[in-house]
Every structure is written in structure tokens, then in C-alpha cells.
C-alpha positions as CSV (number, residue, x, y, z in Angstrom):
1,X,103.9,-17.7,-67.2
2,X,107.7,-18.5,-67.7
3,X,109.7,-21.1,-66.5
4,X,112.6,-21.0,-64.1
5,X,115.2,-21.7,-66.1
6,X,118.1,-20.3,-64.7
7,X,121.0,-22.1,-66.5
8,X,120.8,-22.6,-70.2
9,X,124.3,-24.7,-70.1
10,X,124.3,-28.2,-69.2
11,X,125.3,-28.7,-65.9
12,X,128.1,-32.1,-65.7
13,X,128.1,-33.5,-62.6
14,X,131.9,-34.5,-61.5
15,X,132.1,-37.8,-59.6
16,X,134.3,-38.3,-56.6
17,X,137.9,-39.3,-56.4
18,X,137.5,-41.9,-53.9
19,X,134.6,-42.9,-51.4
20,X,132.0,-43.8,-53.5
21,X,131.4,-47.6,-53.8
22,X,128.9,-50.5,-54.1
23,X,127.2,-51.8,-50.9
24,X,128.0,-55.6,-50.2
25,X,125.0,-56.9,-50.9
26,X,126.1,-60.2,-50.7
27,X,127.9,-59.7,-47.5
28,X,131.2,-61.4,-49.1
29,X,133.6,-59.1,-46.9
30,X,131.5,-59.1,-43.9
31,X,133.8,-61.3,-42.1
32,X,136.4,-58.6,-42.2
33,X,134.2,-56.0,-41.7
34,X,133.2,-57.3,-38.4
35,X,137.1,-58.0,-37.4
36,X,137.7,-54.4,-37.7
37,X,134.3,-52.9,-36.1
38,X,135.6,-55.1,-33.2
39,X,138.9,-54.2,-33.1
40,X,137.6,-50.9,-33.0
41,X,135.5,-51.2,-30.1
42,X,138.3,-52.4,-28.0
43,X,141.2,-50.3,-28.8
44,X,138.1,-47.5,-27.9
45,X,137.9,-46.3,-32.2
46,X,141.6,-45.6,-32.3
47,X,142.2,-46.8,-36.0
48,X,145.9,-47.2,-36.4
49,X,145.8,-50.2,-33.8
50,X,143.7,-51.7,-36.5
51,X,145.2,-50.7,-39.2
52,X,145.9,-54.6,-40.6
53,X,142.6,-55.1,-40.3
54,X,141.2,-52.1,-42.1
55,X,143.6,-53.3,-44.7
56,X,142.5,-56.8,-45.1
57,X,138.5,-55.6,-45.6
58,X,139.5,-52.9,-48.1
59,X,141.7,-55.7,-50.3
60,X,138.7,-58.1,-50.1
61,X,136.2,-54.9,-51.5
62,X,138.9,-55.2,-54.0
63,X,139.0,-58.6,-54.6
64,X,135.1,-59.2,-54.9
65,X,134.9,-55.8,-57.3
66,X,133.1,-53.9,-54.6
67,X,135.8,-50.8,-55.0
68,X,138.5,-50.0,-57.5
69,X,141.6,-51.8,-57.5
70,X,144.2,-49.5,-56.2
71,X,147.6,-49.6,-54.5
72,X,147.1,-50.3,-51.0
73,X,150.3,-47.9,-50.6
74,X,148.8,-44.9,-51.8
75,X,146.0,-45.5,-49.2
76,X,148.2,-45.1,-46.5
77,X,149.3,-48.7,-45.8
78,X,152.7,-48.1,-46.4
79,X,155.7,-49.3,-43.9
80,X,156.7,-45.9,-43.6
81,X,153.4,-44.7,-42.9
82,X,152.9,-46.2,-39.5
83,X,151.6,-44.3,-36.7
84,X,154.5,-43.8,-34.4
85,X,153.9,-42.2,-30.8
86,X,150.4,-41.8,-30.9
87,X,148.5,-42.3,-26.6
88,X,145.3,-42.2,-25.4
89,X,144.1,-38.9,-24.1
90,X,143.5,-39.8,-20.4
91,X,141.4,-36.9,-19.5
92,X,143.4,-36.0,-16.8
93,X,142.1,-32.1,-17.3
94,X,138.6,-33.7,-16.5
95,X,139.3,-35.4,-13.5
96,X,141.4,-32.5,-11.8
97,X,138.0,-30.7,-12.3
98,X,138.4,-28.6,-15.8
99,X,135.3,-27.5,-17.4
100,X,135.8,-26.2,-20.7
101,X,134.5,-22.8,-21.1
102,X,134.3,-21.8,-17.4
103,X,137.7,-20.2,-17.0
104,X,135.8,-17.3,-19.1
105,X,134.2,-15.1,-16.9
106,X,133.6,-11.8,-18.4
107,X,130.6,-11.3,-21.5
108,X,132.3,-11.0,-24.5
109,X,130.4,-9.0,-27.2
110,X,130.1,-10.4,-31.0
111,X,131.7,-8.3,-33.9
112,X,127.8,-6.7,-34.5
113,X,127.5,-5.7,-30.6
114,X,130.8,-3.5,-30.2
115,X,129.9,0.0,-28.5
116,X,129.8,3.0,-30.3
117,X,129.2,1.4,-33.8
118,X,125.7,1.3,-35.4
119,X,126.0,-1.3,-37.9
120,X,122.0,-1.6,-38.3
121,X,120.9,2.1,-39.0
């Protein structure tokens, strides 16, 4: 019996850019963790009205070694990359009685099901 070998190269496995860090085991930035998870919750998990405090937790991961030290700039923390102009969807489609989808009334056929074409024979 042979084996399944199907490669004979080495395969090199290429780490991510960014996203991949420690756990905080020692809970050394939960305080800040827990100031942005609530901020979150009340501005309803729209980030850039807690953008300071999304930047304070990632500084202290890079204080206490739990993610590379990098310029906060380059994250998008930059002055000049504030979120201008952004509102809250108020669903105002919903409550004037939209359903998504419903406006279609007529079957539509997929690619596979047009008349006159016999893709399977």
C-alpha cells in the first residue's frame, strides 16, 4: 500500500500581517476592554463613537507586550481619519411597512433552469 503523499515540497506556512495576538491571560487590559464593550453597547456597536476607547485598550496590549508595538496612526487613529457624517439607520423603510424581498413577484429561473437549454444531457 502507498502513502498519500501528495506534495514532496515543504509546505511554509505564512503568518498574518496583523490580528494574531496573545490572549490576556492576566487580564492587565481588561479595564479598557470593558470601557469599550460598554461604550459599545450604548452607542448600539457603532465604533467610531468609541474610537478613544478602542485606542486606549489597543496601546495598553501594547504596553503589557500583548501585540506588537505599532503606530497607532497607521491603525487608523489618525486626526484626519475621523469619521465625519456618519447617522444611524433609523429604519424608517421598516416601519412604513417594507419587507425586503416582497416587491418581487414573478419566479425567476437560475442560470441552469433557462428554457430551451439542456445543460444536463
Amino acid at each position: 500500500m502507498s502513502s498519500m503523499n501528495f506534495s514532496s515540497s515543504k509546505q511554509f506556512v505564512k503568518p498574518p500581517q496583523r490580528g494574531i495576538f496573545p490572549l490576556d491571560h492576566d487580564a492587565e487590559c481588561k479595564k479598557f476592554m470593558k470601557l469599550y464593550l460598554g461604550c459599545l453597547k450604548e452607542s448600539r456597536d457603532m465604533h467610531h463613537k468609541c474610537r478613544k476607547m478602542s485606542k486606549e485598550y489597543l496601546q495598553c496590549r501594547m504596553d503589557h507586550q500583548l501585540m506588537a508595538e505599532e503606530n497607532l496612526d497607521e491603525l487608523g487613529y489618525a486626526s484626519n481619519q475621523q469619521v465625519v457624517g456618519a447617522h444611524e439607520y433609523d429604519k424608517s423603510k421598516e416601519k412604513a411597512g417594507f419587507i425586503a424581498g416582497k416587491h418581487i413577484d414573478k419566479p425567476n429561473d437560475w442560470w441552469f433552469q433557462k428554457k430551451g437549454r439542456s445543460w444536463f444531457s
